[in-house]
mmCIF file of the N, C-alpha and C atoms, coordinates in Angstrom:
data_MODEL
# 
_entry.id   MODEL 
# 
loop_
_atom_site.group_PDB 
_atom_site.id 
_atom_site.type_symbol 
_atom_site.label_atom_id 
_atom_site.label_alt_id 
_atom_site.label_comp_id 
_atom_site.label_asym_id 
_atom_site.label_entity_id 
_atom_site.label_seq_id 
_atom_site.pdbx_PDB_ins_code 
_atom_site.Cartn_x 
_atom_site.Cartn_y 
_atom_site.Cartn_z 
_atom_site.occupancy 
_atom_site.B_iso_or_equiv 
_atom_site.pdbx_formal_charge 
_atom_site.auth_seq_id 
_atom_site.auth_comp_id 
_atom_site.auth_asym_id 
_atom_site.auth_atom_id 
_atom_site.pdbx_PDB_model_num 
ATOM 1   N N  . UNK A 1 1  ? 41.569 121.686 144.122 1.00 0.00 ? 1  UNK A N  1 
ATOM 2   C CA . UNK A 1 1  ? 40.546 122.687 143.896 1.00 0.00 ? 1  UNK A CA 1 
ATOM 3   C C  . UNK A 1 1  ? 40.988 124.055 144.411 1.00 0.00 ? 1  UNK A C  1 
ATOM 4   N N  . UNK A 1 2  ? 41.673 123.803 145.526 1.00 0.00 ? 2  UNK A N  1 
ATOM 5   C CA . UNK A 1 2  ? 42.069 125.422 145.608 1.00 0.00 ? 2  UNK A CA 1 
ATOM 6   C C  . UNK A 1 2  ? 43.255 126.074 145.157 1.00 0.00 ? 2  UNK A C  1 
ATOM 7   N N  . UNK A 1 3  ? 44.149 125.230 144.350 1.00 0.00 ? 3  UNK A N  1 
ATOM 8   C CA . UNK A 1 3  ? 44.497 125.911 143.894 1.00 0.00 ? 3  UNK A CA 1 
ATOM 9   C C  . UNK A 1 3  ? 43.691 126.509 142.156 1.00 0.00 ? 3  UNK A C  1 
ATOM 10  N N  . UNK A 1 4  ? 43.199 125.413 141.591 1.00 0.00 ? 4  UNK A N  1 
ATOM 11  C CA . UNK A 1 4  ? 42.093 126.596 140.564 1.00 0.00 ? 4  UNK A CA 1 
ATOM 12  C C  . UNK A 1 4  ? 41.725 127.689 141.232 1.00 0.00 ? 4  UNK A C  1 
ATOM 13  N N  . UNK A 1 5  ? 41.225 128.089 142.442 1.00 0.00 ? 5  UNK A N  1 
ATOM 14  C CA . UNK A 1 5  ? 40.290 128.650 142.791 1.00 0.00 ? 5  UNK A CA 1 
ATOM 15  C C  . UNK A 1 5  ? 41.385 130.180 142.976 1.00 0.00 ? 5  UNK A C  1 
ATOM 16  N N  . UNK A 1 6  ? 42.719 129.848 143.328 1.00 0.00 ? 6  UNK A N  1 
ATOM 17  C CA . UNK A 1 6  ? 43.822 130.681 143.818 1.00 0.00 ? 6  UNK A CA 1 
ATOM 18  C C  . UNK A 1 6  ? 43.972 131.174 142.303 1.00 0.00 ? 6  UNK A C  1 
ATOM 19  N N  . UNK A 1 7  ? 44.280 130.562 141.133 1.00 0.00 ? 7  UNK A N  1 
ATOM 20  C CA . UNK A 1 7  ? 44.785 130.711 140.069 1.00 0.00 ? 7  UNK A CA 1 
ATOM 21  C C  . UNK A 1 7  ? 43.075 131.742 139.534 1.00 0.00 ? 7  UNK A C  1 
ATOM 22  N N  . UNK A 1 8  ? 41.873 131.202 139.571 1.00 0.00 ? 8  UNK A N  1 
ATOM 23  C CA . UNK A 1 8  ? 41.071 132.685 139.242 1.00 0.00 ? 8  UNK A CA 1 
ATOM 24  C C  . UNK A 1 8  ? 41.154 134.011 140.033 1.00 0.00 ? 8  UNK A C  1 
ATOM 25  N N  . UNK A 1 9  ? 41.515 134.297 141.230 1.00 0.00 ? 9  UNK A N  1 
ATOM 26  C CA . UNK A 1 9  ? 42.256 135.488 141.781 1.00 0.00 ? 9  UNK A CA 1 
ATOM 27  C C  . UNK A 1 9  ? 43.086 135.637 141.453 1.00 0.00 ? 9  UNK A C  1 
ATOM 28  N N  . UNK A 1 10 ? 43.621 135.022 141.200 1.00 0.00 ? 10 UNK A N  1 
ATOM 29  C CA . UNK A 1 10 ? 45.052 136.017 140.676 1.00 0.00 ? 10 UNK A CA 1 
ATOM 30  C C  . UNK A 1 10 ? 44.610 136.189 138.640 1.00 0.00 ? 10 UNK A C  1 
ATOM 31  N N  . UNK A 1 11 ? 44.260 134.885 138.536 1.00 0.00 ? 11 UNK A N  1 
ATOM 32  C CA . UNK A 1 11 ? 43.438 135.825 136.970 1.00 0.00 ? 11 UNK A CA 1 
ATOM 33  C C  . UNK A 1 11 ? 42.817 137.763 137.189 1.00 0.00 ? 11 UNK A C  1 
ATOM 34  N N  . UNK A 1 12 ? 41.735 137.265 138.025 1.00 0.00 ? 12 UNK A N  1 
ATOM 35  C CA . UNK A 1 12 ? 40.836 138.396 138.716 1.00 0.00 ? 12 UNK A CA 1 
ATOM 36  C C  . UNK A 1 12 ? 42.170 139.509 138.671 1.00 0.00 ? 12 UNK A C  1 
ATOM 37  N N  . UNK A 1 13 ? 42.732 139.551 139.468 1.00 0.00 ? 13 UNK A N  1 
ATOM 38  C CA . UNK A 1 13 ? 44.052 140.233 140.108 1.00 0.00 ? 13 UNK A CA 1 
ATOM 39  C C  . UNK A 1 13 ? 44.885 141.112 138.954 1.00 0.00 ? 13 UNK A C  1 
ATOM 40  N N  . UNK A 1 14 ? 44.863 140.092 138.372 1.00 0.00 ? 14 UNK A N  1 
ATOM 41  C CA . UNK A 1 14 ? 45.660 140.561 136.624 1.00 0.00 ? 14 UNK A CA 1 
ATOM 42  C C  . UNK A 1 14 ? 44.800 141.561 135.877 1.00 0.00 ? 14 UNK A C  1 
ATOM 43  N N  . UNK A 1 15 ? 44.183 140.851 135.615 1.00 0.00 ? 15 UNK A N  1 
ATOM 44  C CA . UNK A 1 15 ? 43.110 141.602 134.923 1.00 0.00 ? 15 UNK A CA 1 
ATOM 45  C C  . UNK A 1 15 ? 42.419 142.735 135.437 1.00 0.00 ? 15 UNK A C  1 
ATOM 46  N N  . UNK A 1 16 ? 42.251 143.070 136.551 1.00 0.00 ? 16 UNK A N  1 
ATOM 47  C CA . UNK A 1 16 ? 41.868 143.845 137.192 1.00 0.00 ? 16 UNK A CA 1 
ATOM 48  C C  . UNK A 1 16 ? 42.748 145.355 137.258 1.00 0.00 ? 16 UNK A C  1 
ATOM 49  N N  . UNK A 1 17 ? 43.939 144.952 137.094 1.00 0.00 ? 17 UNK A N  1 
ATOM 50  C CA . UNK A 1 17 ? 44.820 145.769 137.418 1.00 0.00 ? 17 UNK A CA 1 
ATOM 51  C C  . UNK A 1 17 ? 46.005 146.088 136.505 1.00 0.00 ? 17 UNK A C  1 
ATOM 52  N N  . UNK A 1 18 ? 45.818 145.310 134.983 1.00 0.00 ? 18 UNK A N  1 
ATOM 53  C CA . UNK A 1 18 ? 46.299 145.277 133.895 1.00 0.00 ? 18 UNK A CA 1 
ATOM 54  C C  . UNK A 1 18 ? 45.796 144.911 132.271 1.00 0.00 ? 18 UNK A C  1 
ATOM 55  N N  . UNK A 1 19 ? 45.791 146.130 131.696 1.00 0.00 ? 19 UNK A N  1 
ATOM 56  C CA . UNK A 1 19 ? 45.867 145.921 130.437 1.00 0.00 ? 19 UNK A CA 1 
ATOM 57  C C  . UNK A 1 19 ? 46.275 144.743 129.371 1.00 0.00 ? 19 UNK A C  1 
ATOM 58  N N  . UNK A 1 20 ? 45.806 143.531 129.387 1.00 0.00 ? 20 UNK A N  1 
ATOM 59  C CA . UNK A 1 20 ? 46.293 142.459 128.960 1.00 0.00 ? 20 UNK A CA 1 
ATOM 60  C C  . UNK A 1 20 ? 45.733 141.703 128.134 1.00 0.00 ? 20 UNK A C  1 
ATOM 61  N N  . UNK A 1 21 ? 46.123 142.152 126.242 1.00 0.00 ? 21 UNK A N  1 
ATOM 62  C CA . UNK A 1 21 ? 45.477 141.947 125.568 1.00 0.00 ? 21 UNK A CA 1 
ATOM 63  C C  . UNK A 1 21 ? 45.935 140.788 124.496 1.00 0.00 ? 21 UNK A C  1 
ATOM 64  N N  . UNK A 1 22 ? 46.647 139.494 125.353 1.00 0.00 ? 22 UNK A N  1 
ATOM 65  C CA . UNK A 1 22 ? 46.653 138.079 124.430 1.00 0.00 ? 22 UNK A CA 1 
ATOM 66  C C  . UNK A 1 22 ? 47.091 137.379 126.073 1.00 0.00 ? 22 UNK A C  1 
ATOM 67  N N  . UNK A 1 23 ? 46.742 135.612 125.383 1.00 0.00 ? 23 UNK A N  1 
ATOM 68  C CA . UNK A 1 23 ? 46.819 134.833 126.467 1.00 0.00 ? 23 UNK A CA 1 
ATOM 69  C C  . UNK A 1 23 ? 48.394 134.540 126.857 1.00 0.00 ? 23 UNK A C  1 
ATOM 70  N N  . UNK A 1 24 ? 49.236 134.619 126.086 1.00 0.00 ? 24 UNK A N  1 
ATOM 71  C CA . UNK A 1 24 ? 50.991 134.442 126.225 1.00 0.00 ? 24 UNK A CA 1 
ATOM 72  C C  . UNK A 1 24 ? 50.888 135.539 127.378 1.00 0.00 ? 24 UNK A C  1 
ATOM 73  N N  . UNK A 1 25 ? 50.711 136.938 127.143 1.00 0.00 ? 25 UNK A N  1 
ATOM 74  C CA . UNK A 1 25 ? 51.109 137.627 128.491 1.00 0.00 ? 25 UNK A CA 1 
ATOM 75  C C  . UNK A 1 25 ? 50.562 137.464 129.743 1.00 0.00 ? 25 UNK A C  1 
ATOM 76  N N  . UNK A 1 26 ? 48.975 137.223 129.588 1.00 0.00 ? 26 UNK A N  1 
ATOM 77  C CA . UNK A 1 26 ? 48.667 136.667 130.854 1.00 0.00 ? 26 UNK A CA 1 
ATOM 78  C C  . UNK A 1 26 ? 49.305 135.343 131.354 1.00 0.00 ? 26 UNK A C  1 
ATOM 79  N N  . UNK A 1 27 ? 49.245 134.234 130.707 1.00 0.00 ? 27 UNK A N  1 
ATOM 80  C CA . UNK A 1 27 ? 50.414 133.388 131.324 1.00 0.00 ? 27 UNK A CA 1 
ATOM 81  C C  . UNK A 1 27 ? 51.537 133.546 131.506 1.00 0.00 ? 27 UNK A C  1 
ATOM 82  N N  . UNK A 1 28 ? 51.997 134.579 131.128 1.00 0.00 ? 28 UNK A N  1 
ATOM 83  C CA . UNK A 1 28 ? 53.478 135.028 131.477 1.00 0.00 ? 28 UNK A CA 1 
ATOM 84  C C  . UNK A 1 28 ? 53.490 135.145 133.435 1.00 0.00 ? 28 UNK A C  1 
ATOM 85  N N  . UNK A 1 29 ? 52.202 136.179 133.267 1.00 0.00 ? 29 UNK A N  1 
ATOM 86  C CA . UNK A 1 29 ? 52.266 136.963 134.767 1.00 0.00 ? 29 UNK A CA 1 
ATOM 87  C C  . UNK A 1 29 ? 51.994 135.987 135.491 1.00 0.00 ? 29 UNK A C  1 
ATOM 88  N N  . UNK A 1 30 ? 50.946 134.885 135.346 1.00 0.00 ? 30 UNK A N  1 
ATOM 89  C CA . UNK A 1 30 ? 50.442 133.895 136.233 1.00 0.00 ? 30 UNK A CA 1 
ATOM 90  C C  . UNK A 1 30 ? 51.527 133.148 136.514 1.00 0.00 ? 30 UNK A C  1 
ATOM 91  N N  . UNK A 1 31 ? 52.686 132.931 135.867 1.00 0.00 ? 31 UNK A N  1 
ATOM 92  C CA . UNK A 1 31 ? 53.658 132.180 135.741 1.00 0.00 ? 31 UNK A CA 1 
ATOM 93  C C  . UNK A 1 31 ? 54.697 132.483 137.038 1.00 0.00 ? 31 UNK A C  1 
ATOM 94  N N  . UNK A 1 32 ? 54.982 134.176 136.806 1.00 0.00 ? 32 UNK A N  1 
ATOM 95  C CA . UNK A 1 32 ? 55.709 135.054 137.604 1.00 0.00 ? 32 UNK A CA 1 
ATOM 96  C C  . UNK A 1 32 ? 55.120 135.007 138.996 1.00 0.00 ? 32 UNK A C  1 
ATOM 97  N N  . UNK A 1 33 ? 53.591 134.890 139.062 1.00 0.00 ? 33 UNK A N  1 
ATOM 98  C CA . UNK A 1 33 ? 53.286 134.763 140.317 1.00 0.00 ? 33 UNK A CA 1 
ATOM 99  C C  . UNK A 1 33 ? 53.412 133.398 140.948 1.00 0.00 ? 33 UNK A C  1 
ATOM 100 N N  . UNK A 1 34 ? 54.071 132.640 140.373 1.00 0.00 ? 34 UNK A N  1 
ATOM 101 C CA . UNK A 1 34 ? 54.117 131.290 141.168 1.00 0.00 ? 34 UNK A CA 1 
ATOM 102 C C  . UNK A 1 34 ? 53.094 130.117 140.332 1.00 0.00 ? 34 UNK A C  1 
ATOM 103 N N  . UNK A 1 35 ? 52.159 130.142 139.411 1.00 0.00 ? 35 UNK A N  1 
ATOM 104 C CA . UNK A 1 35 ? 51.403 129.441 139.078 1.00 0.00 ? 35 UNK A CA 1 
ATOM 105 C C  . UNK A 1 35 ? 52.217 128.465 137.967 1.00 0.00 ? 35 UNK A C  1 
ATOM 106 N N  . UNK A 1 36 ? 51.799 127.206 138.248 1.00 0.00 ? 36 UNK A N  1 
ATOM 107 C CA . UNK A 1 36 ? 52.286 126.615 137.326 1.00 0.00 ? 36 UNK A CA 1 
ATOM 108 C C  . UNK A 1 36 ? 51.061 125.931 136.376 1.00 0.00 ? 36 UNK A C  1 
ATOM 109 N N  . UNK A 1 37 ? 51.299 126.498 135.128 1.00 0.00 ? 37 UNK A N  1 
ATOM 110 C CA . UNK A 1 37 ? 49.829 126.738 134.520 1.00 0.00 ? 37 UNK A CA 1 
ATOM 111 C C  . UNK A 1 37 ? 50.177 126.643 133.167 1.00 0.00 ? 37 UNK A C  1 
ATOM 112 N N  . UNK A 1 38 ? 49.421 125.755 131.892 1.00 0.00 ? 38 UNK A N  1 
ATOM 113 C CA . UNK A 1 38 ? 50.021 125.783 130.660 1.00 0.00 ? 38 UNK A CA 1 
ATOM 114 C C  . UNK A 1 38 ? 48.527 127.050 129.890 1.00 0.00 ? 38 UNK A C  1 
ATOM 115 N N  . UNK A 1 39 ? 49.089 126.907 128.683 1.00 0.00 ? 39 UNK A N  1 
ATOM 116 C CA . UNK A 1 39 ? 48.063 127.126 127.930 1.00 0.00 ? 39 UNK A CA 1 
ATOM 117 C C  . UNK A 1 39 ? 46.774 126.698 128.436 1.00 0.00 ? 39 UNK A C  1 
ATOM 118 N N  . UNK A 1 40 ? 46.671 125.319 128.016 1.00 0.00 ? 40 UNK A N  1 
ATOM 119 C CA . UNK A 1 40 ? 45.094 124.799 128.077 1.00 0.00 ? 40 UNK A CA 1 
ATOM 120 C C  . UNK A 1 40 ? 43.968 125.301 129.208 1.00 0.00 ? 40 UNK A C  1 
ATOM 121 N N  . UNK A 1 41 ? 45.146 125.120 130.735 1.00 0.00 ? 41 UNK A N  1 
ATOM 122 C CA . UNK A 1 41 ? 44.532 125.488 131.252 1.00 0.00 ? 41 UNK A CA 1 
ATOM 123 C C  . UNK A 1 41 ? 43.731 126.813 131.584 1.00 0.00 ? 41 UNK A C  1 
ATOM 124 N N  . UNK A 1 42 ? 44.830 128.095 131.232 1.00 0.00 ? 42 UNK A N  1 
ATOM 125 C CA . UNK A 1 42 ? 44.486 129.094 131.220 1.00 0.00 ? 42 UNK A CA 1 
ATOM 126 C C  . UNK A 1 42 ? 43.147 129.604 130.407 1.00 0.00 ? 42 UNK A C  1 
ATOM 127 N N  . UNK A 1 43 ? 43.279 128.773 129.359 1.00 0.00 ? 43 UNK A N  1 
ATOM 128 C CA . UNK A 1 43 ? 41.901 128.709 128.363 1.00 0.00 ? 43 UNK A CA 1 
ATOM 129 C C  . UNK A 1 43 ? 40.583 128.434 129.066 1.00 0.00 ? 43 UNK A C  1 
ATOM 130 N N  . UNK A 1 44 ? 40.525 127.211 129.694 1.00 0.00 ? 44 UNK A N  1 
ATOM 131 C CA . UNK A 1 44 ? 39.546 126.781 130.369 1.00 0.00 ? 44 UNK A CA 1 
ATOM 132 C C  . UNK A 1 44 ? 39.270 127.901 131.862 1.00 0.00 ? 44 UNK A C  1 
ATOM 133 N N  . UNK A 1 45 ? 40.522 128.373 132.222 1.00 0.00 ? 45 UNK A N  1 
ATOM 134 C CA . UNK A 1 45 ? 39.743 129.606 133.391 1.00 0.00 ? 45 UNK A CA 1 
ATOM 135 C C  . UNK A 1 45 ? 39.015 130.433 132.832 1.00 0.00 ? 45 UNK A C  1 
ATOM 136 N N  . UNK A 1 46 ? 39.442 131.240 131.561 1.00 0.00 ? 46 UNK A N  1 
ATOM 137 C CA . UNK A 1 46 ? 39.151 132.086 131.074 1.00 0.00 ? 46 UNK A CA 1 
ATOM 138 C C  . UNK A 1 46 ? 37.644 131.907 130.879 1.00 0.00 ? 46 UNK A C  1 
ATOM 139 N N  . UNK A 1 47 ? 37.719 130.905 130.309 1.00 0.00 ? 47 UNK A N  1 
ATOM 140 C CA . UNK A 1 47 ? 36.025 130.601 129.917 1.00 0.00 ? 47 UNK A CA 1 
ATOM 141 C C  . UNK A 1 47 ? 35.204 130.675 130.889 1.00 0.00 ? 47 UNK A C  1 
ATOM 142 N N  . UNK A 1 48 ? 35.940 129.835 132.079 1.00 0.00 ? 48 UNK A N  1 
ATOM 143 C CA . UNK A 1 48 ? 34.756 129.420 133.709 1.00 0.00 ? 48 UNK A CA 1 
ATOM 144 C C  . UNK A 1 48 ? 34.554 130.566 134.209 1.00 0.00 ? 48 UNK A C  1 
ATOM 145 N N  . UNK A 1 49 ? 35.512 132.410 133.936 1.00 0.00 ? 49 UNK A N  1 
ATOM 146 C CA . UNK A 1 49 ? 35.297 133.050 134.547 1.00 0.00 ? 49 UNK A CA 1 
ATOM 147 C C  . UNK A 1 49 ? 34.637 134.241 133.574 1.00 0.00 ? 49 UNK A C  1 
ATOM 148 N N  . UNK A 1 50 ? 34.109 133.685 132.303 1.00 0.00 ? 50 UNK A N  1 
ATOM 149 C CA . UNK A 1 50 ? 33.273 134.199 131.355 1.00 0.00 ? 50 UNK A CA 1 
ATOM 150 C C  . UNK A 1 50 ? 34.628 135.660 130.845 1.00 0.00 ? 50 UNK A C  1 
ATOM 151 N N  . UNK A 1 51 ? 35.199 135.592 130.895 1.00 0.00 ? 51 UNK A N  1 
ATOM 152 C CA . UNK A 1 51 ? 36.111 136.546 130.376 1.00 0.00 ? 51 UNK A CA 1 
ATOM 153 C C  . UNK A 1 51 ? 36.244 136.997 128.734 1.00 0.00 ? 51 UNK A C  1 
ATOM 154 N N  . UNK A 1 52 ? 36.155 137.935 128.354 1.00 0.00 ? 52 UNK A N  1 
ATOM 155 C CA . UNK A 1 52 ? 35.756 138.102 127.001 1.00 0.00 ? 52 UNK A CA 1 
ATOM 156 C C  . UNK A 1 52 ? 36.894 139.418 126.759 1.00 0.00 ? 52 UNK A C  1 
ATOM 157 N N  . UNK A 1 53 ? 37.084 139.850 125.412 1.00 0.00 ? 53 UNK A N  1 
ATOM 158 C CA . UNK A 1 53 ? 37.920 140.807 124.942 1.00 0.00 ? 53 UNK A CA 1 
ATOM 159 C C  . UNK A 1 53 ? 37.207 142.021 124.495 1.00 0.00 ? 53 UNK A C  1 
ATOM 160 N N  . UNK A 1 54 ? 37.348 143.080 124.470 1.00 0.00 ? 54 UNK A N  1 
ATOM 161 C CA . UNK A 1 54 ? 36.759 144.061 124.256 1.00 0.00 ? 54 UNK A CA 1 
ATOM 162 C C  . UNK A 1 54 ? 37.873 145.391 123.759 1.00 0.00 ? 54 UNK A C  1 
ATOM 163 N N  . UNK A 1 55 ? 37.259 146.081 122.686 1.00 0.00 ? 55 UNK A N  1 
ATOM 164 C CA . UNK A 1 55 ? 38.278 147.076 122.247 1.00 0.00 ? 55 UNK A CA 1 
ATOM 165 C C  . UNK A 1 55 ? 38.814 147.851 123.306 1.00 0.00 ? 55 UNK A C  1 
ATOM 166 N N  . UNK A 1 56 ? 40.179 148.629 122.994 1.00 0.00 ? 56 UNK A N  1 
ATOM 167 C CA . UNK A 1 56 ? 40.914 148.904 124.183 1.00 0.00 ? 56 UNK A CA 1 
ATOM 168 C C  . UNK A 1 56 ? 40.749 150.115 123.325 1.00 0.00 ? 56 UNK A C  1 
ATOM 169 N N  . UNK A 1 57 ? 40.439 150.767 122.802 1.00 0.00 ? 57 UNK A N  1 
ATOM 170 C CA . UNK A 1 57 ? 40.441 152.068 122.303 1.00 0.00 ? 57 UNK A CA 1 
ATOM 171 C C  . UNK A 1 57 ? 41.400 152.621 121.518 1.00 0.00 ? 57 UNK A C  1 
ATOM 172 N N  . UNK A 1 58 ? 42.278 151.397 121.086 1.00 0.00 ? 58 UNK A N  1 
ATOM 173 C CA . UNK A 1 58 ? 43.345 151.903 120.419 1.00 0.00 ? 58 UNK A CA 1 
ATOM 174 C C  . UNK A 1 58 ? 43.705 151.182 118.828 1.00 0.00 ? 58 UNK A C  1 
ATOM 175 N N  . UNK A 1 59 ? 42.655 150.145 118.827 1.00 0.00 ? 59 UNK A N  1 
ATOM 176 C CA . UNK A 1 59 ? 42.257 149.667 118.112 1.00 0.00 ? 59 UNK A CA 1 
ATOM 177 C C  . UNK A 1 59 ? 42.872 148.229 117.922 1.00 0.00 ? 59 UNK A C  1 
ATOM 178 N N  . UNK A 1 60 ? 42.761 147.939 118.778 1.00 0.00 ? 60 UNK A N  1 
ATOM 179 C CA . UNK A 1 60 ? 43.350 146.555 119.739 1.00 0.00 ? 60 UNK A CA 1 
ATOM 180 C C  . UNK A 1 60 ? 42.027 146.196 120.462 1.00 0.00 ? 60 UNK A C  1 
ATOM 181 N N  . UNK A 1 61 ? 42.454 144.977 121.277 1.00 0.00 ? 61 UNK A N  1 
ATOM 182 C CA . UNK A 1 61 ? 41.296 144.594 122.406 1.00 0.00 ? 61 UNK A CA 1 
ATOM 183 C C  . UNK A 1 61 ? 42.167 143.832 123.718 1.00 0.00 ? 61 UNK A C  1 
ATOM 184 N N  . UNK A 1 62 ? 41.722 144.083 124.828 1.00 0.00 ? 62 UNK A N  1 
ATOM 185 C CA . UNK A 1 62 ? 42.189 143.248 125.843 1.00 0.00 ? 62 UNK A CA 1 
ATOM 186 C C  . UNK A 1 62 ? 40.964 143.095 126.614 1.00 0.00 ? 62 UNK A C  1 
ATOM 187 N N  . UNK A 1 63 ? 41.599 142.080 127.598 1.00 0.00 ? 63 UNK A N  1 
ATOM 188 C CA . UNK A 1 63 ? 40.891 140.880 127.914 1.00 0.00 ? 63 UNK A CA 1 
ATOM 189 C C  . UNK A 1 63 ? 39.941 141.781 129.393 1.00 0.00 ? 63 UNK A C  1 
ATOM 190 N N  . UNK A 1 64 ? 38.954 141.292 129.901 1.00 0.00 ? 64 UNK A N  1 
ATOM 191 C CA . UNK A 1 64 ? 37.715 142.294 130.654 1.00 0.00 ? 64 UNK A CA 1 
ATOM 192 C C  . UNK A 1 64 ? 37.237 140.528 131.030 1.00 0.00 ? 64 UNK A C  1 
ATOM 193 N N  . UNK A 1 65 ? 36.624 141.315 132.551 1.00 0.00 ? 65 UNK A N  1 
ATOM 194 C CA . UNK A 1 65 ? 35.902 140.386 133.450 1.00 0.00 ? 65 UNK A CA 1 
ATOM 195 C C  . UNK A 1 65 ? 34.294 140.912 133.032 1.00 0.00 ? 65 UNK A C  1 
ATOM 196 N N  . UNK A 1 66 ? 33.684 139.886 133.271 1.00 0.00 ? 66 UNK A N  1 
ATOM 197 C CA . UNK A 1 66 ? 32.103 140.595 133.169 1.00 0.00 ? 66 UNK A CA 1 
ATOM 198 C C  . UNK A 1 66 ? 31.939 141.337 134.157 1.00 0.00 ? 66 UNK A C  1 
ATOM 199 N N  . UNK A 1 67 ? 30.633 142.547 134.277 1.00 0.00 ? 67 UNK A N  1 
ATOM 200 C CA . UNK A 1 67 ? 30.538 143.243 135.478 1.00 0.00 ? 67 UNK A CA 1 
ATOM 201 C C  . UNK A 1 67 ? 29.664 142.178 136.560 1.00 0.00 ? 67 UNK A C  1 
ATOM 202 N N  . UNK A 1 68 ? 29.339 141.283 136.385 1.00 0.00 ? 68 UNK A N  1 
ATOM 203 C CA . UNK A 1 68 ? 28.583 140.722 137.468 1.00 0.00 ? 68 UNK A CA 1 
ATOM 204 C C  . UNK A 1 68 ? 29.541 139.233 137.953 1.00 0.00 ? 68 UNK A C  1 
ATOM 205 N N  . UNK A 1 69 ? 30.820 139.721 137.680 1.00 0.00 ? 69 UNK A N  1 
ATOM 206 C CA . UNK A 1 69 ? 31.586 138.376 138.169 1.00 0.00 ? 69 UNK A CA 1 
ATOM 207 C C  . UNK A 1 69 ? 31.206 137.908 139.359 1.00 0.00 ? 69 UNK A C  1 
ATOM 208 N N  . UNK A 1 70 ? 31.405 137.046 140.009 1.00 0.00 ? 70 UNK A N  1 
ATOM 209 C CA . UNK A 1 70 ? 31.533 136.397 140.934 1.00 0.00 ? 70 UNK A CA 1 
ATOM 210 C C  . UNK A 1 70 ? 32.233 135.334 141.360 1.00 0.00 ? 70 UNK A C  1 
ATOM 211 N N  . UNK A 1 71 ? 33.580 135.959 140.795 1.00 0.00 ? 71 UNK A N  1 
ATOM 212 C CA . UNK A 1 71 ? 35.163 135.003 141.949 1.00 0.00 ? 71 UNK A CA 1 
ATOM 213 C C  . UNK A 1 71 ? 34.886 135.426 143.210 1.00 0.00 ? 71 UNK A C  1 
ATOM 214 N N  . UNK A 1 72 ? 34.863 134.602 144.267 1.00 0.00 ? 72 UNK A N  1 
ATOM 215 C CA . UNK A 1 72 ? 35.518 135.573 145.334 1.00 0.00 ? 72 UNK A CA 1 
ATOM 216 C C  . UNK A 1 72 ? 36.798 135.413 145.539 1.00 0.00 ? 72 UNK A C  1 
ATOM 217 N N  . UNK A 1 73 ? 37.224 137.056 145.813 1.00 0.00 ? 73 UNK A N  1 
ATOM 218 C CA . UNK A 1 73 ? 38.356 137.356 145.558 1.00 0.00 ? 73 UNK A CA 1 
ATOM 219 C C  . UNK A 1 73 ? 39.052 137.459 146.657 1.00 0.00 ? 73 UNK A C  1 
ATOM 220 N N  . UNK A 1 74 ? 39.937 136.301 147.094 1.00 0.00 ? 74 UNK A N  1 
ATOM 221 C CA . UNK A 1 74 ? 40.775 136.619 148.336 1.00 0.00 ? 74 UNK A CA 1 
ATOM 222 C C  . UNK A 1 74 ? 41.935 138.276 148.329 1.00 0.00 ? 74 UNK A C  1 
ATOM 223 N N  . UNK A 1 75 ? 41.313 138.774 149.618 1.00 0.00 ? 75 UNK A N  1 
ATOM 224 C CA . UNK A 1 75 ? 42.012 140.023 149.604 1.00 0.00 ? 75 UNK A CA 1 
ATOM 225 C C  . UNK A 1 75 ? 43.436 140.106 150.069 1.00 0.00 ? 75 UNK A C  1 
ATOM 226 N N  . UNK A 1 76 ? 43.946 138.998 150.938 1.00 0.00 ? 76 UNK A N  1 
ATOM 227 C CA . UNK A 1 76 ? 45.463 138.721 150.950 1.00 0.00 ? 76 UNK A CA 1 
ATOM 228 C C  . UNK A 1 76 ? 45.800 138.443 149.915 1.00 0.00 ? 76 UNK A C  1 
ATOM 229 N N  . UNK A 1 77 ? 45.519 138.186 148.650 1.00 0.00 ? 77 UNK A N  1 
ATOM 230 C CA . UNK A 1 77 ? 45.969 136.959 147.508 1.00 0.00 ? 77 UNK A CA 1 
ATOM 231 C C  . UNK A 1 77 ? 46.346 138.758 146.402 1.00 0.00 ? 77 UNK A C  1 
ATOM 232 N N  . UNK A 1 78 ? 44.959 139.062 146.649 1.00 0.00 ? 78 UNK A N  1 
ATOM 233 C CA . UNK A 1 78 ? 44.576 140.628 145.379 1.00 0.00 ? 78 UNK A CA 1 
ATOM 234 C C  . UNK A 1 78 ? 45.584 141.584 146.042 1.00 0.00 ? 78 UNK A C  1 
ATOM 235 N N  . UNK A 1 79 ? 45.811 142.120 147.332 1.00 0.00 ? 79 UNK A N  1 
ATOM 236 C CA . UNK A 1 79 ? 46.766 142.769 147.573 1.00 0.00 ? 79 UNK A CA 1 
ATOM 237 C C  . UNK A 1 79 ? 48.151 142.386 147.369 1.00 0.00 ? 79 UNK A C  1 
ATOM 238 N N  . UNK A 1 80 ? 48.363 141.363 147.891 1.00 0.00 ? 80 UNK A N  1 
ATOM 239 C CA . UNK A 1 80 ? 50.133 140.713 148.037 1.00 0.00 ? 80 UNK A CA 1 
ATOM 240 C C  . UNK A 1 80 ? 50.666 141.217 146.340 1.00 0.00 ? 80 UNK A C  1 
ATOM 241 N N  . UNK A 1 81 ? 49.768 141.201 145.293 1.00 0.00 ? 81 UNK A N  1 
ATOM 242 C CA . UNK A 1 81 ? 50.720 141.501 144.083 1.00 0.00 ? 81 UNK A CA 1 
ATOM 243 C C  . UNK A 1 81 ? 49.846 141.704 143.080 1.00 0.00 ? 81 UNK A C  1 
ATOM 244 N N  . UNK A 1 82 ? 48.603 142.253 142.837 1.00 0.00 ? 82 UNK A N  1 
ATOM 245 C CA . UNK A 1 82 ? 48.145 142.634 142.314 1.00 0.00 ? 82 UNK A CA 1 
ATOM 246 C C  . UNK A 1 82 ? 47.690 143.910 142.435 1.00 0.00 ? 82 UNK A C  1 
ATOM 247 N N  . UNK A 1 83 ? 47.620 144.748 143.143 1.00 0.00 ? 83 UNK A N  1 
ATOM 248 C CA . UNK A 1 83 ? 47.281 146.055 143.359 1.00 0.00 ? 83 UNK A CA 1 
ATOM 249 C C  . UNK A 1 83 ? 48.461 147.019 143.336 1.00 0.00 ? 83 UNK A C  1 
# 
């Protein structure tokens, strides 16, 4: 369980702090950070953490947290490589 719980911060983390508009690149990064994580699963975070796509203004869309998320977000985890 904690590591799901590690792997939605650092989702959080990503997303937060990057433009990332298909699931190949976000598993790329989750990958880079140490996660060992396929497809499927990444699918199923995405969903648990209500994550949705939204136009990026360029006439594209990348991927957005809702505003009322509620990961909590470890701040050793969000600093070490996401900020």
């Amino acid at each position: 369980m904690l590591e799901k719980q590690e792997r939605h911060t650092a989702i959080y983390g990503i997303l937060s702090s990057e433009k990332i508009d298909n699931q190949e690149l976000l598993l790329k990064r989750l990958i880079e950070s140490g996660f060992n994580v396929t497809q499927a699963t990444l699918s199923r975070d995405l969903k648990a953490l209500a994550v949705y796509k939204k136009p990026d203004g360029k006439g594209g869309y990348i991927y957005s947290l809702p505003e009322n998320n509620a990961v909590p977000v470890n701040s050793d985890l969000f600093l070490a490589g996401y900020k």
